[in-house]
N, C-alpha and C positions, 0 to 999 in steps of 0.2 A: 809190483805193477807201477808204471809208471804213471805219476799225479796230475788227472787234466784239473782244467778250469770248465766248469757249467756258468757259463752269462747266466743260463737263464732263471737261475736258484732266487731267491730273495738273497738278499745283501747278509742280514741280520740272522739267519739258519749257523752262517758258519762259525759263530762263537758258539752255539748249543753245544751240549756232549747227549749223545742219547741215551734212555732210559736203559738201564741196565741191570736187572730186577735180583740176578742171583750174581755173587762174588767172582764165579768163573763160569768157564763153559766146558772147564779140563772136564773129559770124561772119567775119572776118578770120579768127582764129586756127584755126579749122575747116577750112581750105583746106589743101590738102594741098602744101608748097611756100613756100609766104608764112614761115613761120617753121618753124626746125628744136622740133621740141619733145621735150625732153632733162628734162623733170620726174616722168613717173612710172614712170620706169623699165621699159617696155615693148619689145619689140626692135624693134629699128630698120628689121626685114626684115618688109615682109608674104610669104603664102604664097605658093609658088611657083603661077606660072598652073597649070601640070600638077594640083597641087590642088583649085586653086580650081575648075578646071571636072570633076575626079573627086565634089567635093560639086556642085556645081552639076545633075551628072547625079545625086546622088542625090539630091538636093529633087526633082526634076521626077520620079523615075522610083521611087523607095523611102517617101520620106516622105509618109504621107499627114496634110495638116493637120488633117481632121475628127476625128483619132485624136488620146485623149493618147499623149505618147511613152513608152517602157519607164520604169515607175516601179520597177525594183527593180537596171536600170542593173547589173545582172548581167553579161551580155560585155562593156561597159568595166570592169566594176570585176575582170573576169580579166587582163584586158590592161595594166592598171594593175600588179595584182599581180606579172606576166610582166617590167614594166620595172623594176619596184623591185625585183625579187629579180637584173635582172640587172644593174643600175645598184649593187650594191652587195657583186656576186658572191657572194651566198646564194642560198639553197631553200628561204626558210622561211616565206614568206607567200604569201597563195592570199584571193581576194575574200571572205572571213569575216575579213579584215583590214582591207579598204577601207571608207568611206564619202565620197561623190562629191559636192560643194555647188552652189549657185550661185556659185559664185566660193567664196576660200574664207573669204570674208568669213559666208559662211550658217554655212559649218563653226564658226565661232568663235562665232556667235549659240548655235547649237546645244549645241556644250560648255558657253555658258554658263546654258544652259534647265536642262542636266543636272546643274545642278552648284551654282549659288548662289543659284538665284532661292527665292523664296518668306523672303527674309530669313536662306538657309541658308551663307551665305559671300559671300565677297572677294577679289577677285583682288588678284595682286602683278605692277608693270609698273617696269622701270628707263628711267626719259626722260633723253637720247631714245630712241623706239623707235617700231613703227608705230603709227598713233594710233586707228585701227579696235578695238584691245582697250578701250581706254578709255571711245573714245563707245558701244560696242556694248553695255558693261557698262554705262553711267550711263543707256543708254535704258531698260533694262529696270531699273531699280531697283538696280542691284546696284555696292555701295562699290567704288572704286579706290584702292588703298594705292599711292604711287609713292617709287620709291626713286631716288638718284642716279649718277650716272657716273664714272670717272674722266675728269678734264678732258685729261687727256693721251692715254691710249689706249681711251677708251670702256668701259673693264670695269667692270661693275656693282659696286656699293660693297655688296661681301659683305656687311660686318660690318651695314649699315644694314638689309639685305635681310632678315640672319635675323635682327636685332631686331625685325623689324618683323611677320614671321612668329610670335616667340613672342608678343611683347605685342598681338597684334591680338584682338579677342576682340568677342563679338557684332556682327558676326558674325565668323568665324576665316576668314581666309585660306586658301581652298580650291582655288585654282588660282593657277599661274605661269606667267608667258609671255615667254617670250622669242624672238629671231628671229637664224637661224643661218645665214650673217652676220647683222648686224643692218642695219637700219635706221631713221634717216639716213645712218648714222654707217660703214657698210660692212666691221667689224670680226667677224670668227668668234669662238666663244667659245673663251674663256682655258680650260688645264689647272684653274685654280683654279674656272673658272666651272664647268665640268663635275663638278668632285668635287663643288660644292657643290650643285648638283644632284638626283647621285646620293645624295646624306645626306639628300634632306628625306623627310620622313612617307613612308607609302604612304597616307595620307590627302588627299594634296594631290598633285592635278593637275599635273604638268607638262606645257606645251603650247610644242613647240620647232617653229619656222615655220622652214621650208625652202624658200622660196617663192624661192631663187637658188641651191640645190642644183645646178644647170646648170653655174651658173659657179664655186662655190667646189669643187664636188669633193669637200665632205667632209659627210659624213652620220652622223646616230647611229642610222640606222636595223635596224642589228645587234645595236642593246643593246634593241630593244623588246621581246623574247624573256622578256627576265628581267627587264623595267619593265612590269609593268600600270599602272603607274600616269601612263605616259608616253603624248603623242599627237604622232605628227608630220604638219605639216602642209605640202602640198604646190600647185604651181598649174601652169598649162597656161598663162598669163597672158604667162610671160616667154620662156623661151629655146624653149617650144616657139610660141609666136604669135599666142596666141587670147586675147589679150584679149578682143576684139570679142566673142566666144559664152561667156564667165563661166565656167571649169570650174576648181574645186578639189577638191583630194581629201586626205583624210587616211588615217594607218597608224596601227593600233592593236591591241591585244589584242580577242580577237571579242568577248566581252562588254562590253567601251566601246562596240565598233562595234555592237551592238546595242540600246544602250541610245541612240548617236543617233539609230538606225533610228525611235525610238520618239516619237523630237521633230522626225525631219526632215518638212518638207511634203510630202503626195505631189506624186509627178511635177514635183520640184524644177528638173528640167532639159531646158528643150525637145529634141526630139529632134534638128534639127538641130546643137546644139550637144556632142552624144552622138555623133552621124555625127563633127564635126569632130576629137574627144577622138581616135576611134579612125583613124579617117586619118592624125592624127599623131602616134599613137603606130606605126603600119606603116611610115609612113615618116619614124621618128626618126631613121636615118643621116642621108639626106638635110636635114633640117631642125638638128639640132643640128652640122653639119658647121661652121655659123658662129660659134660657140662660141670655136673656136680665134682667128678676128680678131677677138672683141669683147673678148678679153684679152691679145690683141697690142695693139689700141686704147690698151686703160685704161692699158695700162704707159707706152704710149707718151704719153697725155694727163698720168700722173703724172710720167712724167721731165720733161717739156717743163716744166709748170704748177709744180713746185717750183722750180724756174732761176728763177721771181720774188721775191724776198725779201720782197715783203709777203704772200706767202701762204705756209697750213701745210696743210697733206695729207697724211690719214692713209691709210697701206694700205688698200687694198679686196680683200674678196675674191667683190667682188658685180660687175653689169653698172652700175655706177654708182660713181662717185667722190665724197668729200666733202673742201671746202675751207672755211676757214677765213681771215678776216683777222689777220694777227697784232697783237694790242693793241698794241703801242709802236710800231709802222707808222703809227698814227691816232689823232688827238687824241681822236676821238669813234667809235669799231668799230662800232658796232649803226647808230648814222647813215651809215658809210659803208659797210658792206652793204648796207642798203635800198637808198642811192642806187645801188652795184653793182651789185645783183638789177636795180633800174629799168632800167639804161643800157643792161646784155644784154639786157633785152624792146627796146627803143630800137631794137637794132639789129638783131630777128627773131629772137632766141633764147628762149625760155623753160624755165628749170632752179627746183625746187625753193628757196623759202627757208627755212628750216626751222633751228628750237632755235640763231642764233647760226651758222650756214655756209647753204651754197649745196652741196645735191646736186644732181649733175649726171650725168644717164644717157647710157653710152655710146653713140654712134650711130654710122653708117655711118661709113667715111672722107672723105668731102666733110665733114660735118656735124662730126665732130673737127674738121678742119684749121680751120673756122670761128669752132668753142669758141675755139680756140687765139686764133685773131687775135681775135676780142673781148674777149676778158678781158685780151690785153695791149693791148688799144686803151684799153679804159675804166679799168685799171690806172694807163695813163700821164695819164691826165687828173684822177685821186682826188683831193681833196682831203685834202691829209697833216696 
């Protein structure tokens, strides 16, 4: 097809590349079977049938398609309330807490509608980390200041972060974000990352992603009481299942949560994907039950995977592992990743490449036992 020009685009769009979530779109990789796929960290478990056909009967018998769905998402967002308050053994939040996204990729659009558009601010992102604050910010116009990592343990290079905080200026740095673990890189924040935290402005945003809160266990959603100026952000994506129907939610002081009310799109969230939120949030015993072997797994994928001496592996305290080539292992590291990343596609595996390693999301036990022998198959073959 031949390539017009749009005058009327913004200028600035055509350097973007757009987000591109899975490695292809060949329909091979789409079959369910052909290859294990261990890249975006989704669980490895779909819903149980008993579920599946509990929503099944309410599409055919509760939802009506002619209808929008509840756009004010009021009994999820109690029920939400119910799990966070008891997921972290408090009493202190109630749906004038919540706001419910399209994923919670809408949630981060939306914080940042409220917060730096119009030329009024900048966000601050430590790479690596998820790359959705980035492209979300540069669509909408608004600067991305990034700061860097420790090459050892991934902690954000303080000193860089609040120079970068005070000297930033038209526009000023009005939101933070980081993700608790993080992401590629599968590291919780440090004691030091947290004080630094809790020291910045009450002018600036903090926005702490909890989108593996499942699997780490550790939350700061106790300190939101006495942070206005804090948001946490949550998802339905990972350990509870639902990727497939987009639900995230965030925790916040009511006046945040109401000033997203005021940018969110109505009826953001189809209703069946409101039916699925609250089915599994009824039956979160049963669905987070797996929780326990997908951190039996990673332990087990981490002992196994260091016993190689060309690879480095850092802690995880997420449903995904990140490994690393060691430089003096190979003449040429970044050439023999790519060729690594290739050889696991080669052989039906597909794992994230990402910032210099390979994350790789924990999957059932068949699906480990397979990481394991592929990465020591194409290991033995590297060019050193």
């Amino acid at each position: 097809m031949t390539k017009i020009m749009l005058p009327f685009i913004r200028s600035d769009l055509a350097q973007f590349t757009a987000y591109k979530p899975h490695p292809s779109s060949d329909t091979a990789e789409s079959v369910p079977g052909q290859f294990d796929r261990l890249d975006t960290n989704e669980s490895p478990y779909d819903l149980p049938p008993e579920l599946k056909e509990k929503l099944a009967w309410t599409y055919q018998q509760v939802i009506e398609t002619n209808r929008y769905p509840d756009g004010g998402h009021e009994t999820l967002k109690d029920a939400i309330a119910q799990y966070v308050n008891e997921s972290a053994a408090i009493s202190l939040y109630t749906a004038a807490n919540i706001s419910v996204g399209n994923g919670s990729d809408e949630l981060i659009r939306s914080l940042l509608i409220a917060t730096c558009l119009g030329g009024e601010g900048s966000i601050l992102v430590a790479n690596p980390t998820f790359s959705m604050y980035g492209i979300l910010a540069q669509t909408l116009g608004i600067p991305v200041v990034a700061v860097g990592r420790n090459e050892a343990n991934f902690e954000i290079d303080l000193k860089a972060a609040q120079a970068a905080i005070e000297q930033t200026q038209n526009p000023p740095i009005r939101v933070v974000f980081v993700v608790h673990p993080n992401s590629p890189t599968a590291n919780s924040l440090t004691a030091a990352e947290l004080a630094w935290l809790r020291s910045l402005s009450e002018h600036i945003l903090v926005v702490i992603d909890e989108a593996y809160f499942e699997f780490s266990q550790t939350t700061l959603i106790g300190e939101l009481a006495q942070r206005p100026n804090w948001v946490i952000l949550r998802t339905f994506s990972k350990a509870f299942r639902l990727a497939a129907l987009r639900v995230g939610y965030c925790v916040a002081h009511p006046e945040a949560i109401a000033i997203l009310e005021k940018v969110r799109l109505p009826y953001n969230l189809p209703s069946f994907s409101i039916a699925a939120a609250l089915v599994a949030l009824q039956n979160r015993t049963l669905l987070l039950e797996s929780i326990s072997q997908t951190l039996s797994e990673r332990a087990k994928l981490i002992e196994i995977l260091s016993q190689q001496p060309e690879l480095q592996i850092t802690p995880s305290a997420a449903n995904f592992i990140y490994l690393r080539l060691k430089p003096n292992s190979f003449n040429s590291p970044d050439a023999a990743l790519k060729t690594f990343h290739q050889k696991l596609r080669t052989l039906g595996i597909i794992v994230r490449h990402i910032s210099g390693g390979l994350r790789i999301t924990v999957g059932t036990i068949e699906e480990n036992a397979r990481t394991v022998n592929r990465v020591q198959a194409v290991l033995a073959n590297l060019e050193f």
